[in-house]
DSSP file (Angstrom, degrees, kcal/mol; ACC not computed):
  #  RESIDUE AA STRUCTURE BP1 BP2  ACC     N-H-->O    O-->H-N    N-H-->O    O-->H-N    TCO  KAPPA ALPHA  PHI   PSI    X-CA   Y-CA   Z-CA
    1    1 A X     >        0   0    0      0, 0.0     4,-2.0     0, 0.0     5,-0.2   0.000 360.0 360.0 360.0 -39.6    0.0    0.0    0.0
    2    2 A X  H  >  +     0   0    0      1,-0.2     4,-1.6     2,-0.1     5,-0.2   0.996 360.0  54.4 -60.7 -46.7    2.7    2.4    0.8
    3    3 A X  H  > S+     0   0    0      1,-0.3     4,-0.7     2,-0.2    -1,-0.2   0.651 109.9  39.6 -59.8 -16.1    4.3    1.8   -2.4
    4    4 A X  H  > S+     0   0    0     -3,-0.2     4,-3.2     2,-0.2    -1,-0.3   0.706 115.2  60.2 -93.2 -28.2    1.4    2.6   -4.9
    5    5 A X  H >< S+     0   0    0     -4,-2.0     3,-1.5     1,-0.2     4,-0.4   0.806 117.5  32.8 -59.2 -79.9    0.5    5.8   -2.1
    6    6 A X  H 3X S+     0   0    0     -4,-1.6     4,-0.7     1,-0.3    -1,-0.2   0.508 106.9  59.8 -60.9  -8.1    4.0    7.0   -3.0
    7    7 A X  H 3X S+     0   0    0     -4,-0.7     4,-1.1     2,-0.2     3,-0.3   0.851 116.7  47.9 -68.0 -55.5    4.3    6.0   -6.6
    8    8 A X  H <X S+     0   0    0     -4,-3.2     4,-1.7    -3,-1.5    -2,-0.2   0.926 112.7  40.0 -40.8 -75.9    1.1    8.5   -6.4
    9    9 A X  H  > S+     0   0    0     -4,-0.4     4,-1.8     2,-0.3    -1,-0.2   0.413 113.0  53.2 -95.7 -17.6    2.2   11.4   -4.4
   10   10 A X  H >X S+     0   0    0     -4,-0.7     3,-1.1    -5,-0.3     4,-0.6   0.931 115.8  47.6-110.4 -87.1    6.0   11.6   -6.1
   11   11 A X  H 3X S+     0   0    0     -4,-1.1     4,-0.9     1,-0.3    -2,-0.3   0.608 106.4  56.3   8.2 -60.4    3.9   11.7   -9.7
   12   12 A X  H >< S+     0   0    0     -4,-1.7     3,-1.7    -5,-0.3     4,-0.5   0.997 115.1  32.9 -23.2 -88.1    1.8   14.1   -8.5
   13   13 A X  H << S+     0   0    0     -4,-1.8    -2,-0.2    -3,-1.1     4,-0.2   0.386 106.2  70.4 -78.0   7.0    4.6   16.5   -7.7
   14   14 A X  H 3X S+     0   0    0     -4,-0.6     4,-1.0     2,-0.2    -1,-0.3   0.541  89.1  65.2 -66.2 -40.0    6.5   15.4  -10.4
   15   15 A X  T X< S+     0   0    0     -3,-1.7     3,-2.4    -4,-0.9    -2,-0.2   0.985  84.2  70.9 -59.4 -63.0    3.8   17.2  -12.4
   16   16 A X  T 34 S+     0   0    0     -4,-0.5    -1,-0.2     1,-0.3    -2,-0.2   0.866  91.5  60.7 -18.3 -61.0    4.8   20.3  -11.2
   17   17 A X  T 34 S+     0   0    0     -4,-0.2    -1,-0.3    -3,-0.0    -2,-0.2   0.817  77.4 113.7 -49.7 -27.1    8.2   19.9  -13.4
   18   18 A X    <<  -     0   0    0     -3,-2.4     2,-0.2    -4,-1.0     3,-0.1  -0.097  53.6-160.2 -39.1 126.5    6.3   19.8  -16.5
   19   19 A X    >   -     0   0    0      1,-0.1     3,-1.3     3,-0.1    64,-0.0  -0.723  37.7 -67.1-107.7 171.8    6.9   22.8  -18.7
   20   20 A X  T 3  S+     0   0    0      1,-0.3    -1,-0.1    -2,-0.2    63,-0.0  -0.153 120.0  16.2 -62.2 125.5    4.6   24.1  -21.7
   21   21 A X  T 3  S+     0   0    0     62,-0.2     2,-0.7     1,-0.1     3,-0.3   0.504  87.1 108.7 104.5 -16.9    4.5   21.8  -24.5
   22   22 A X    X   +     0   0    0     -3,-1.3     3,-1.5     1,-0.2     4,-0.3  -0.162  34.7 148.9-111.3  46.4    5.9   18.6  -22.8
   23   23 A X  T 3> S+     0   0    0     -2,-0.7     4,-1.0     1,-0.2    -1,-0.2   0.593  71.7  59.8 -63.7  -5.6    1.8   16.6  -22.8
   24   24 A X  T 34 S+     0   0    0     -3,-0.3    -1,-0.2     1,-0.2     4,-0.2   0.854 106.3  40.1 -95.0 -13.7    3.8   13.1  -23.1
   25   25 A X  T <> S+     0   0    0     -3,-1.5     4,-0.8     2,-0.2    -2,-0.2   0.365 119.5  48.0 -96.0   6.1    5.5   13.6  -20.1
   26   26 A X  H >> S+     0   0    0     -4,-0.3     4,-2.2     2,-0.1     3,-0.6   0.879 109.9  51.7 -90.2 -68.7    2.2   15.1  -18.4
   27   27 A X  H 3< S+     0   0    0     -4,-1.0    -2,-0.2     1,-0.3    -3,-0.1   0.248 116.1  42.4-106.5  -1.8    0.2   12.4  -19.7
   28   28 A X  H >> S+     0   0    0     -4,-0.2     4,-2.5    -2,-0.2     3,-1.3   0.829 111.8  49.9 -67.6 -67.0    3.0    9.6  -18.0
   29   29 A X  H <X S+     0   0    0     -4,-0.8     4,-4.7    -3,-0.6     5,-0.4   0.974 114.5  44.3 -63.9 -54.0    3.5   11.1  -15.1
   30   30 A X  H 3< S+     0   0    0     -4,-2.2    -1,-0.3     2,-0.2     4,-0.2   0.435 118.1  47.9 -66.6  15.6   -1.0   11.5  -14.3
   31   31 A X  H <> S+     0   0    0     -3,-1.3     4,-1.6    -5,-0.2     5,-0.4   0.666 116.4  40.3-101.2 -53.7   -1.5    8.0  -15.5
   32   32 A X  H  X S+     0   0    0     -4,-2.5     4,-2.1     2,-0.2    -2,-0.2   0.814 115.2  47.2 -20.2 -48.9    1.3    6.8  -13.4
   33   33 A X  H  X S+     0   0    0     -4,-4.7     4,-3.9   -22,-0.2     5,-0.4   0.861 116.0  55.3 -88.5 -22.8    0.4    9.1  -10.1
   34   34 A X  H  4 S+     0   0    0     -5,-0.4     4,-0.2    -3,-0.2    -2,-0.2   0.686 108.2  46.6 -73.9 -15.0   -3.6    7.4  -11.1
   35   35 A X  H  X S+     0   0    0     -4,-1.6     4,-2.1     2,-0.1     5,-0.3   0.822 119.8  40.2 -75.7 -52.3   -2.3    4.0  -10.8
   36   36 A X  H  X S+     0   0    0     -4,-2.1     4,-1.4    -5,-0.4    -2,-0.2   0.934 114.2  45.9 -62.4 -32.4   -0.6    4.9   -7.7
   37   37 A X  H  X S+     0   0    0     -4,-3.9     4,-1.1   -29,-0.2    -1,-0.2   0.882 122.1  42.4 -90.8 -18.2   -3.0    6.9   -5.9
   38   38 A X  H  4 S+     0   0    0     -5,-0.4     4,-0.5    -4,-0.2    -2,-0.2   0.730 110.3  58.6 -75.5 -19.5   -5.9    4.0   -7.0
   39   39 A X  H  X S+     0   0    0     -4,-2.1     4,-1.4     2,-0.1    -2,-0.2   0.832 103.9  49.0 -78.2 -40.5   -3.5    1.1   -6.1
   40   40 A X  H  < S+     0   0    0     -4,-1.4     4,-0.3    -5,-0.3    -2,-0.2   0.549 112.9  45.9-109.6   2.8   -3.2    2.2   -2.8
   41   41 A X  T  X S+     0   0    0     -4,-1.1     4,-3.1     2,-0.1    -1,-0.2   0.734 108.7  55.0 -88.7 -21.3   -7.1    2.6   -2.1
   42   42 A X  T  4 S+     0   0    0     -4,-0.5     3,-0.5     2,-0.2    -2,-0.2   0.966 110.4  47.5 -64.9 -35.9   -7.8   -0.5   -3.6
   43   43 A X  T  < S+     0   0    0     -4,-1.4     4,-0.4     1,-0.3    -1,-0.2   0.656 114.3  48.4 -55.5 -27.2   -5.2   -1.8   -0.9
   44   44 A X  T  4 S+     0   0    0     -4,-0.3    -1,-0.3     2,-0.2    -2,-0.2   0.462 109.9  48.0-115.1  20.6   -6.9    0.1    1.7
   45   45 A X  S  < S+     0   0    0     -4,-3.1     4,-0.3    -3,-0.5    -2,-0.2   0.326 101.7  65.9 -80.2   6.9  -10.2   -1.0    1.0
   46   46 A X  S  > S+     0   0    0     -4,-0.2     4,-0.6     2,-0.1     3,-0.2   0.640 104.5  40.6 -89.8 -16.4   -8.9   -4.2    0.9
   47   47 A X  T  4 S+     0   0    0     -4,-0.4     4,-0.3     1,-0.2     3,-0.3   0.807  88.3  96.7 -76.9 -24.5   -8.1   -4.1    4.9
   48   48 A X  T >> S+     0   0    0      1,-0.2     3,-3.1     2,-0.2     4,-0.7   0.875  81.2  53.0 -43.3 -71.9  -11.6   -2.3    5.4
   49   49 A X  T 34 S+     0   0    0      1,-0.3     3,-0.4    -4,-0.3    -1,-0.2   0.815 102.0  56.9 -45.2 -47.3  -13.2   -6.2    6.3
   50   50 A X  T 3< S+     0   0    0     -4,-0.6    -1,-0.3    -3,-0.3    -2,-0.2   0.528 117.6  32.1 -65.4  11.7  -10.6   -7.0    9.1
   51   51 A X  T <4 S+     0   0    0     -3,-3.1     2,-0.3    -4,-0.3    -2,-0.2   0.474 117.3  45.4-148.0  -1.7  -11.5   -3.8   11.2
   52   52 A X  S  < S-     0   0    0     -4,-0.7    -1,-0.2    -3,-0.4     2,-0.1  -0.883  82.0-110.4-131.2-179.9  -15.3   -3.0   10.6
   53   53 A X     >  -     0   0    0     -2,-0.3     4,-2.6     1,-0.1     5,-0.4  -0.486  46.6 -98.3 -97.8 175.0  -18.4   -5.3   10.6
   54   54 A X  H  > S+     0   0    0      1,-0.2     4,-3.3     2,-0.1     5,-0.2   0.947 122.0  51.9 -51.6 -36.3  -20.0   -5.8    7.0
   55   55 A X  H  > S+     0   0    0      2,-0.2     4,-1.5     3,-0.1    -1,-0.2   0.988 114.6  38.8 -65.9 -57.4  -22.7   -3.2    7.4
   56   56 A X  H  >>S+     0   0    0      1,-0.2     4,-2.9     2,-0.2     5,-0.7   0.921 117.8  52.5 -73.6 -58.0  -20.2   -0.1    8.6
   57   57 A X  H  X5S+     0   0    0     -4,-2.6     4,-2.2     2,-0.2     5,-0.4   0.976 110.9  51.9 -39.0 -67.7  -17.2   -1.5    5.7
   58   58 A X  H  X5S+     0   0    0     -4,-3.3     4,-2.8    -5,-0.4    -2,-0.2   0.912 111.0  43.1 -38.2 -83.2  -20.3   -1.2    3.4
   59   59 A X  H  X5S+     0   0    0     -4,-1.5     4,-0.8     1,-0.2     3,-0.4   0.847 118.5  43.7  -3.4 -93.3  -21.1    2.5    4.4
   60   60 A X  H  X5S+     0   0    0     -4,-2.9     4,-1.9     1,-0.3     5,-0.4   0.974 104.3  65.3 -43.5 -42.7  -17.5    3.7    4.4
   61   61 A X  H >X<S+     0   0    0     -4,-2.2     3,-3.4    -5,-0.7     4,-2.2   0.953 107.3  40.7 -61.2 -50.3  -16.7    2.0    1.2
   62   62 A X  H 3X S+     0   0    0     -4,-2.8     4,-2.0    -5,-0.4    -1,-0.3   0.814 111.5  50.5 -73.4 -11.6  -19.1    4.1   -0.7
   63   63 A X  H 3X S+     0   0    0     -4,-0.8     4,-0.8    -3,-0.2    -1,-0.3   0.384 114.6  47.8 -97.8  14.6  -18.3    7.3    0.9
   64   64 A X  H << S+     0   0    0     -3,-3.4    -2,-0.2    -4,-1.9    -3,-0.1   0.701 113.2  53.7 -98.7  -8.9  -14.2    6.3    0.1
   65   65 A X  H >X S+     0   0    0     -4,-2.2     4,-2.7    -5,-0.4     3,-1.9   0.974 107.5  44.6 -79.4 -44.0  -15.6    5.5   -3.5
   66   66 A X  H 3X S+     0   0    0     -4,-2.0     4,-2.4    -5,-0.3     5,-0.3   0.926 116.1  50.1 -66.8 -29.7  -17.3    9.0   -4.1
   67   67 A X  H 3X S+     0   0    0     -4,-0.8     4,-1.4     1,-0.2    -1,-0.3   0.780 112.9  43.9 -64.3 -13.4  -14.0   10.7   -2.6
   68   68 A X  H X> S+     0   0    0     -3,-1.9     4,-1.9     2,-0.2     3,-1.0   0.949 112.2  52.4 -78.2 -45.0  -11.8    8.7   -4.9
   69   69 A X  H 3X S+     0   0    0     -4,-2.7     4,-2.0     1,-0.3    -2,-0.2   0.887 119.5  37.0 -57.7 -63.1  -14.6    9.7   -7.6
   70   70 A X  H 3X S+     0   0    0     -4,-2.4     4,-1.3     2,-0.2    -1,-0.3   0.719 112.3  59.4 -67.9 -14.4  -14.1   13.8   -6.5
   71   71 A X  H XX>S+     0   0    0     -4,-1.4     4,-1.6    -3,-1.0     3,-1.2   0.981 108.5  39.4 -80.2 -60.4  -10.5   13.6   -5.9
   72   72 A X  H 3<5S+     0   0    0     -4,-1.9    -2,-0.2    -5,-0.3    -1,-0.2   0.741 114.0  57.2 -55.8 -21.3   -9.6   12.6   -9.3
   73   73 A X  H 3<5S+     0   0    0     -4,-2.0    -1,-0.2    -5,-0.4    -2,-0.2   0.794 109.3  40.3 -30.8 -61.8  -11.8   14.6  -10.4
   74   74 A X  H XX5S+     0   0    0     -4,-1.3     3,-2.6    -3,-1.2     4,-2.1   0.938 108.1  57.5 -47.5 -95.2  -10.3   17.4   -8.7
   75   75 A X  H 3X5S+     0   0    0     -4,-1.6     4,-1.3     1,-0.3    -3,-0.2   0.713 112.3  55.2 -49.6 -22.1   -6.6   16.4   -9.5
   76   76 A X  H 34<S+     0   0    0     -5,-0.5    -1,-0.3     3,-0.1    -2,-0.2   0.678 102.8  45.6 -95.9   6.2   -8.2   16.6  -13.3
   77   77 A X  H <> S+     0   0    0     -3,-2.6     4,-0.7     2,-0.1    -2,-0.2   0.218 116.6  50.6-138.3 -24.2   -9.6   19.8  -13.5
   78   78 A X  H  X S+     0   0    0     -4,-2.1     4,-1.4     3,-0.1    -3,-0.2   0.880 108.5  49.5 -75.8 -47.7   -6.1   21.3  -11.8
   79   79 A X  H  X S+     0   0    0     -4,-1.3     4,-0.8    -5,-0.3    -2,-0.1   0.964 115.6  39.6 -61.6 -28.4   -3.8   19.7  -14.1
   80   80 A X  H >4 S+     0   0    0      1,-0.3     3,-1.0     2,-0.2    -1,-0.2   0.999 119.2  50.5 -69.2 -32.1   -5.7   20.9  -17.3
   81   81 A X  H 3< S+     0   0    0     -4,-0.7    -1,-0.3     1,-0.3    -2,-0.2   0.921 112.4  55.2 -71.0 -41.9   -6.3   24.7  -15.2
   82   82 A X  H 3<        0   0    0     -4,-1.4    -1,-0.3     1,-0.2    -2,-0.2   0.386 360.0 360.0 -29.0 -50.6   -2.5   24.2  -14.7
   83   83 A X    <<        0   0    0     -3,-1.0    -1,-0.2    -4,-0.8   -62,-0.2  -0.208 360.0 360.0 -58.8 360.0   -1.2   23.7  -18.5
């Protein structure tokens, strides 16, 4: 889990280095930092069962899906405002 979280977050700020004009190395880095930062929920919604009962894991899993849903969201509507 750490490793896809940080694969994410380094990708991320790795985007920052991008300069005008350089959309293959944008378009690496945000499919890279969306593997990472989705690898490492899928890892922590895989732990979800051992620490809540089914009903409460249910709950939370949908409110972690719609925050993945607005954060990427979010993180897609900044890079383009960004460029």
């Amino acid at each position: 889990m750490f490793t896809f979280a940080f694969i994410g977050i380094v990708m991320t700020a790795g985007l920052f280095m991008v300069h005008q004009g350089q959309w293959q190395a944008a378009a690496f880095m945000y499919i890279l930092a969306t593997i990472g930062f989705s690898g490492g929920n899928i890892f922590y919604d895989s732990l979800l069962p051992a620490v809540a009962s089914e009903k409460r894991s249910t709950m939370f899993l949908r409110l972690v899906l719609q925050w993945d849903t607005s954060a990427e969201a979010c993180f897609f509507l900044s890079t383009l405002l960004c460029t």
